[in-house]
N, C-alpha and C positions, 0 to 999 in steps of 0.2 A: 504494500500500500504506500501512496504515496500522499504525503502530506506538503500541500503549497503553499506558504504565503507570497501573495503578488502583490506587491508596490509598483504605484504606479509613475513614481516618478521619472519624467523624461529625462532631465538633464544626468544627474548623476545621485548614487549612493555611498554613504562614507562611513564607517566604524569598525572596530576593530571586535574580535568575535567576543572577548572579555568587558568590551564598553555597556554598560546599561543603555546608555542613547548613544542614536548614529542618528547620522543629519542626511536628510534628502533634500533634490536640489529641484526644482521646475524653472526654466527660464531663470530669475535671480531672486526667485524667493523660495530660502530656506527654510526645511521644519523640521524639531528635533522631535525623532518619535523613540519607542523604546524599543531594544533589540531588536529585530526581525528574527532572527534564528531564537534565541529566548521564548519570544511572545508563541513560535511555531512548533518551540520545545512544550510548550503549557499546553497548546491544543495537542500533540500527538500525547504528552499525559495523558488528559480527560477522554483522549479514542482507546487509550490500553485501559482505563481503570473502566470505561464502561463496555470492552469486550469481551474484557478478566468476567465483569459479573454477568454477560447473557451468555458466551461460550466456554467458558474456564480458562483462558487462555487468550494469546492476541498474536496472527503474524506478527513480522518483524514492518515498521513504518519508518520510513525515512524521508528525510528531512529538508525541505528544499526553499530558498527565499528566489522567486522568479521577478525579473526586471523587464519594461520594454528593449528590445534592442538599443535605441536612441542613449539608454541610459548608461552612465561609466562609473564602472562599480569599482571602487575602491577602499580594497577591505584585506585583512587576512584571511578570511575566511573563504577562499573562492572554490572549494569544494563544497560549499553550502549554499553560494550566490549567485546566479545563470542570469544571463538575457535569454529570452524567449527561445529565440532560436536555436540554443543549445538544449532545452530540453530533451527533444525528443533523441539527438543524440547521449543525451547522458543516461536516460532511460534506457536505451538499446544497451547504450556499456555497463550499463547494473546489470541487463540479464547474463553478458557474456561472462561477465563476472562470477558468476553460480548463482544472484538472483533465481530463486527457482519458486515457480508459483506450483502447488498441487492443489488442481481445482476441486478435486473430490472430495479435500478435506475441510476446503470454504466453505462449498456447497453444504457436508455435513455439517457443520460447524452454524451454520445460518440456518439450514432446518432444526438444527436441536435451538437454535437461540429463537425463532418463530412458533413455535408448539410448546 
């Protein structure tokens, strides 16, 4: 599974993965918001603690902060940080990686969590 968060900022993204706030840029006005990867770590939390309680358990969910292309990302963190256009390539290279989805055990896993 994969877990997004998308900012939309066009011009550029900046912080470091340890920073509370990073700053996004649009044209010349800046906004300090709080982690992206933090805030995307909270949401993949609350998707494990509530597929622990309907399945007993949770695939593995990984973590991704996606940018417009237009945007220049400048971060430590650039295995966490993509423009658009890289998704679908880094997706592909999660699977060749051993990402390995076994659908049978979804499937069961979401029938036992629906009945």
């Amino acid at each position: 599974i994969y877990s997004l968060e998308a900012k939309s900022f066009k011009t550029a993204l900046m912080g470091s993965l340890e920073d509370d706030y990073w700053v996004g840029i649009t044209g010349r006005k800046l906004t300090r918001i709080y982690n992206p990867i933090m805030q995307n770590f909270e949401h993949i939390r609350c998707l494990k603690r509530k597929m622990r309680s309907l399945f007993g358990s949770y695939p593995s969910i990984i973590n991704y902060v996606v940018v417009p292309d237009s945007c220049d990302i400048k971060t430590d963190a650039e295995g966490f940080v993509l423009n658009v256009s890289e998704l679908l390539d880094r997706i592909v290279a999660d699977s060749i990686k051993g990402t390995q989805f076994n659908f049978e055990e979804v499937a069961a896993s979401l029938e036992r969590g629906v009945n």
